[in-house]
C-alpha positions in Angstrom: 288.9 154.2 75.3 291.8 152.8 72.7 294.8 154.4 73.5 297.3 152.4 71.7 296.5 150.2 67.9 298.8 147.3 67.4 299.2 146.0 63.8 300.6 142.3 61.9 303.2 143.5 59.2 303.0 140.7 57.0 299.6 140.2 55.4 298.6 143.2 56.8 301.3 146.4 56.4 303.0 144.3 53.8 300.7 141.7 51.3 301.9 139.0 48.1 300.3 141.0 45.6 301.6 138.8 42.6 302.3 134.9 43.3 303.9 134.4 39.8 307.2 134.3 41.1 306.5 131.8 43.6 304.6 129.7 41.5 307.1 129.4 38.7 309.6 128.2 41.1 307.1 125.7 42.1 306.6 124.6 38.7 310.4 123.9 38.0 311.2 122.2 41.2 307.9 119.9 40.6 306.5 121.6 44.1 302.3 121.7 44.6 301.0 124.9 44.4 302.0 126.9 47.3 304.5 124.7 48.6 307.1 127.2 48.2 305.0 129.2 51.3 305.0 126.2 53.4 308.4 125.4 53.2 309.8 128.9 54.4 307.2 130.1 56.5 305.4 126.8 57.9 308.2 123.9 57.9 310.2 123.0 60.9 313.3 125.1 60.6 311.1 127.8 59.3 309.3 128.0 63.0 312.4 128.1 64.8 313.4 131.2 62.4 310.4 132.9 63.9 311.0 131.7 67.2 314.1 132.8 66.7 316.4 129.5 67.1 317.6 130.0 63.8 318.3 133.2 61.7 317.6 134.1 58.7 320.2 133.4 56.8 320.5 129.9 58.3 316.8 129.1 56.9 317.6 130.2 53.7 320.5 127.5 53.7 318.5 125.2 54.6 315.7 125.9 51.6 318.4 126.0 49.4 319.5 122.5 50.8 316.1 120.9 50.6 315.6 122.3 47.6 319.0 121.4 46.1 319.4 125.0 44.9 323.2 126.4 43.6 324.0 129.2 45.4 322.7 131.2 42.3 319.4 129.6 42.3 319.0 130.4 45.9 319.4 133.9 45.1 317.2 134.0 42.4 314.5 131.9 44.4 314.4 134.3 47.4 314.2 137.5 45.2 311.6 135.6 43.2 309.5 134.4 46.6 309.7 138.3 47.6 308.9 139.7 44.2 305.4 140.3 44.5 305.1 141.9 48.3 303.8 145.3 48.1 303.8 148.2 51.3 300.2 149.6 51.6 301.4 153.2 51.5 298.4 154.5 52.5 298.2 152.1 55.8 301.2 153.2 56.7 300.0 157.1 56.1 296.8 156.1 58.8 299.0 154.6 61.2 302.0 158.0 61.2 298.5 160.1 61.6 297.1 158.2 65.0 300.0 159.7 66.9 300.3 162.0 68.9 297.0 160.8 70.4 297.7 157.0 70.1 300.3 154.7 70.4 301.4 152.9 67.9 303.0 149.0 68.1 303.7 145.8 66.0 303.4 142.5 67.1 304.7 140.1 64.0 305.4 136.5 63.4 309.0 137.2 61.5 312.6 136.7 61.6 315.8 138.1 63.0 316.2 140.6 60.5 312.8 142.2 60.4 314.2 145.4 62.4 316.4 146.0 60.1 314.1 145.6 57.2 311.3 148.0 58.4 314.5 150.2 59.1 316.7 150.1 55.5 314.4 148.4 53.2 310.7 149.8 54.0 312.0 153.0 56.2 308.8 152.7 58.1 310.1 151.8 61.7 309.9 155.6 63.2 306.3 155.1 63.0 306.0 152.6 65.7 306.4 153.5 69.3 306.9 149.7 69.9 308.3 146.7 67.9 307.7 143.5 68.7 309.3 140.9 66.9 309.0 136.9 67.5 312.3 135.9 67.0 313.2 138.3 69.6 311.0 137.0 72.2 311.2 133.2 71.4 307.4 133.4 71.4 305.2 133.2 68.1 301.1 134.4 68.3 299.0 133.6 69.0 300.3 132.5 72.4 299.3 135.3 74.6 302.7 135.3 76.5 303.4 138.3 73.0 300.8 140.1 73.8 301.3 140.1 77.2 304.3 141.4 76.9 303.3 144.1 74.1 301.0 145.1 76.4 303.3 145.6 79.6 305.8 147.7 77.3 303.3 150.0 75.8 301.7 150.1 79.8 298.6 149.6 78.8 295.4 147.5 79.7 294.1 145.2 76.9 291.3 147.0 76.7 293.0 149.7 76.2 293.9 148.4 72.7 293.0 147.5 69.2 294.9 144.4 67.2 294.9 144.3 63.8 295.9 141.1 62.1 294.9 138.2 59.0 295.1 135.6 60.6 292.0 135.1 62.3 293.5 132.5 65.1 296.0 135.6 65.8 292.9 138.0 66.4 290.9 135.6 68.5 294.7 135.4 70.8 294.2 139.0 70.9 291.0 138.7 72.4 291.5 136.1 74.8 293.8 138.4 76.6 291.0 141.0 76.5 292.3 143.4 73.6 289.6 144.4 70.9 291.0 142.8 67.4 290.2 143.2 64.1 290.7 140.5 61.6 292.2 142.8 58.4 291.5 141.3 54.9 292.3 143.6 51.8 288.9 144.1 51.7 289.0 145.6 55.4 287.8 149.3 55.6 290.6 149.7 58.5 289.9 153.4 59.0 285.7 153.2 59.4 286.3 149.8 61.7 288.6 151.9 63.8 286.4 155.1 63.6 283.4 152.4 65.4 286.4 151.6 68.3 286.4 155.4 68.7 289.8 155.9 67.6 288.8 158.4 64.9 
């Protein structure tokens, strides 16, 4: 029986409904498409953000470096990059209505500062009994040491659990530790896949 359901936040919770932003900047720095993506989330320095060797602030240095950005381009590039994110309200209302009978967790791939962004800027952190945060832990999925250790704090047995992530190399690290995983695409009818895990 699933007692606990463990969700991604980015690409998941929170998805890039509108690239323009991103690609504009691409187009006046003379980047490829979607270069802007692999430079903050992909790059070197943007892997040690997530593992946590950096912070957040020091990456965006950095992009603005590599990027030979003015401090006032820098701005405008990062509020440009995060222009088109959108919170899937209506997730978030399925995942306040599995508890009391479920736990509810995140595991996610993100920076220093996400605590404090789920906390101020989205004001969806009281609906998680666990965060857990790869710059925290030094550990990035899909290694299974993060969901090892998700899995020891909720005090639960894999099987005991449903993932829910994008990336479909993430899901199948779920499963290699035992946990059921679903890989979520907008498409993803979350509620009737977790209605067939028994959770509803």
């Amino acid at each position: 029986m699933i007692k606990a359901v463990i969700f991604d936040f980015g690409g998941v919770l929170l998805r890039t409904e509108d690239h323009t932003g991103r690609r504009r900047w691409e187009q006046k720095l003379g980047l490829a498409e979607w270069e802007s993506e692999q430079i903050v989330f992909n790059s070197e320095m943007g892997h040690q953000a997530q593992h946590g060797e950096i912070t957040v602030e020091e990456l965006w240095a950095w992009v603005g470096d590599y990027l030979d950005l003015s401090p006032a381009e820098l701005a405008a590039f990062r509020r440009d990059f995060w222009s088109g994110d959108v919170l899937d309200v209506a997730l978030v209302e399925l995942i306040r209505g599995l508890r009391p009978s479920h736990q509810t967790a995140m595991i996610s791939n993100a920076y220093n500062d996400l605590r404090h962004v789920l906390t101020h800027e989205f004001g969806i952190a009281d609906a998680f009994d666990l965060i857990v945060v790869s710059a925290e832990e030094g550990i990035m999925k899909p290694d299974p040491r993060i969901f090892e250790i998700t899995l020891q704090r909720l005090g639960r047995q894999p099987e005991e659990t449903v993932f829910i992530d994008d990336f479909a190399h993430n899901v199948e690290g779920a499963r290699a530790v035992g946990m059921h995983a679903i890989h979520f695409t907008p498409e993803t009818d979350l509620r009737a896949e977790l209605t067939a895990l028994g959770v509803f």
